[in-house]
C-alpha positions, -999 to +999 in steps of 0.1 A: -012+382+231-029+382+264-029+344+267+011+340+260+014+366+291-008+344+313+014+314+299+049+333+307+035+344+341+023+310+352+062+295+340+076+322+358+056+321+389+063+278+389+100+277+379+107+300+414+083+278+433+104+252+423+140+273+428+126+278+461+123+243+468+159+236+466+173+264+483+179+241+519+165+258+550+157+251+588+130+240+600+116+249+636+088+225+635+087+198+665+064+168+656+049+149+685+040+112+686+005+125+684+012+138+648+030+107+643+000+086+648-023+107+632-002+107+600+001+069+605-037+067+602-042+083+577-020+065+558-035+027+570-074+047+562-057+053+529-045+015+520-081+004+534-101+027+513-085+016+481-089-023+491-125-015+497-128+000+463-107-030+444-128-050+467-162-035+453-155-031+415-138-065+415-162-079+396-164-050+373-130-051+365-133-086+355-164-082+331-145-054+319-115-077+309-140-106+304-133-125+326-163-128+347-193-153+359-214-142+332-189-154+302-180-181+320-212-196+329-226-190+292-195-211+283-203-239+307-241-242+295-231-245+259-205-275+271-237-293+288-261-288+260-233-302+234-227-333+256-265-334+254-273-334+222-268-371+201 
């Protein structure tokens, strides 16, 4: 019984949230080109920290799909010793 409350509470408490999100209002608020460029940057340290992490598991991500040196390599040396042998 106890939970279902917590449940119906939680609903209640995020379905005004959200009613008070649509209710249009005025807002005072004067942004600066300083906040401008700080929101800027973050955005640009943002698109750079998730290249440098593609950029990092790369290879990963290709052994993960199989498609990296390792596989491809072992496939190369069994082409050589096959050409090798009579």
């Amino acid at each position: 019984m106890r939970i279902i409350s917590v449940f119906a509470t939680a609903g209640f408490i995020g379905s005004l949230t959200f009613l008070m999100l649509l209710v249009p209002c005025t807002a005072h608020a004067y942004l600066d080109p300083g906040t401008g460029t700080a929101i800027l940057q973050g955005l640009l340290a943002a698109i750079a920290a998730v290249i440098i992490v593609v950029k990092i598991y790369w290879r990963r991500l290709l052994d993960l799909l199989g498609r990296g040196k390792k596989k491809q390599a072992a496939q190369l040396d069994s082409d050589d010793t096959d050409k090798n042998s009579p």
